[in-house]
Legacy VTK file of the C-alpha trace (Angstrom):
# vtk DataFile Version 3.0
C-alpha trace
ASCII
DATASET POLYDATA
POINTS 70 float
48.369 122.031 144.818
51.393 124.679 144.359
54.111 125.521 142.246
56.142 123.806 145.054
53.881 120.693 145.870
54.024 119.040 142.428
51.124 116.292 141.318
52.228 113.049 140.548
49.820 110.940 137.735
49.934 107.547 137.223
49.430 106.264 133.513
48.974 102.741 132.461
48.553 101.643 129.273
47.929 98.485 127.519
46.557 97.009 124.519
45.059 93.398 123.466
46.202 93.135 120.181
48.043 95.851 118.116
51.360 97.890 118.192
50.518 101.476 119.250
52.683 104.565 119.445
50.890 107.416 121.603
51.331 110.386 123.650
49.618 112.246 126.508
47.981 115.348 126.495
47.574 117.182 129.698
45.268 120.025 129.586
45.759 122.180 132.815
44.624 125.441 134.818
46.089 127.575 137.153
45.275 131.310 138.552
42.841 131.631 135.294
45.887 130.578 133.051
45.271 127.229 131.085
47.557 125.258 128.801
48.027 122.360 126.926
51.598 119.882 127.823
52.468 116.854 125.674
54.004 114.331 127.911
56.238 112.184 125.428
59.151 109.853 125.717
62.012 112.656 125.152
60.164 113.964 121.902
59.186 110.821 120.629
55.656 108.917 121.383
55.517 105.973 123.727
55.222 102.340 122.424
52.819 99.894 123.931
51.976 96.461 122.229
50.490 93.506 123.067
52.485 90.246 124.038
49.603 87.886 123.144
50.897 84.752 122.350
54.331 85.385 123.501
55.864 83.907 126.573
56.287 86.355 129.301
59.052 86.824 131.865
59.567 88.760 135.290
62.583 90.330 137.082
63.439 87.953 140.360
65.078 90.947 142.314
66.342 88.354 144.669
68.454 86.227 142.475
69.035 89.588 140.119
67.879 87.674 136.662
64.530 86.964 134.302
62.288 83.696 135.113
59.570 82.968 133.400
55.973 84.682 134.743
53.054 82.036 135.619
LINES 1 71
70 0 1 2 3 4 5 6 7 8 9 10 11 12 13 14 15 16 17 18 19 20 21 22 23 24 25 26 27 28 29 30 31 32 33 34 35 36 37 38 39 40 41 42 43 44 45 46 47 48 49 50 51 52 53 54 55 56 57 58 59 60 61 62 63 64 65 66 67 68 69
């Protein structure tokens, strides 16, 4: 990995049962320099929470509108 060849992280989060606000914390190292970067949504913390018990829907790309997910 370079300066010019960036590393790409995939973060997935979910939760069973509560309303959570969070942020990441990337600790790196690089040519005996290390650092700390908060990755954030624009300076605020991400939201996940749980849709248990809710009804749930997906995108149908196709017909460009929600359905319901089963």
């Amino acid at each position: 990995m370079s300066s010019t060849d960036p590393e790409v992280l995939l973060v997935t989060a979910r939760t069973q049962g509560c309303d959570c606000s969070w942020y990441l914390e990337l600790d790196w190292s690089s040519e005996g320099r290390t650092g700390t970067v908060r990755v954030d949504d624009h300076g605020r913390p991400f939201r996940t929470r749980s849709i248990a018990g809710l009804p749930r829907y997906m995108y149908d790309t196709s017909a460009r509108r929600w359905t319901p997910y089963q």
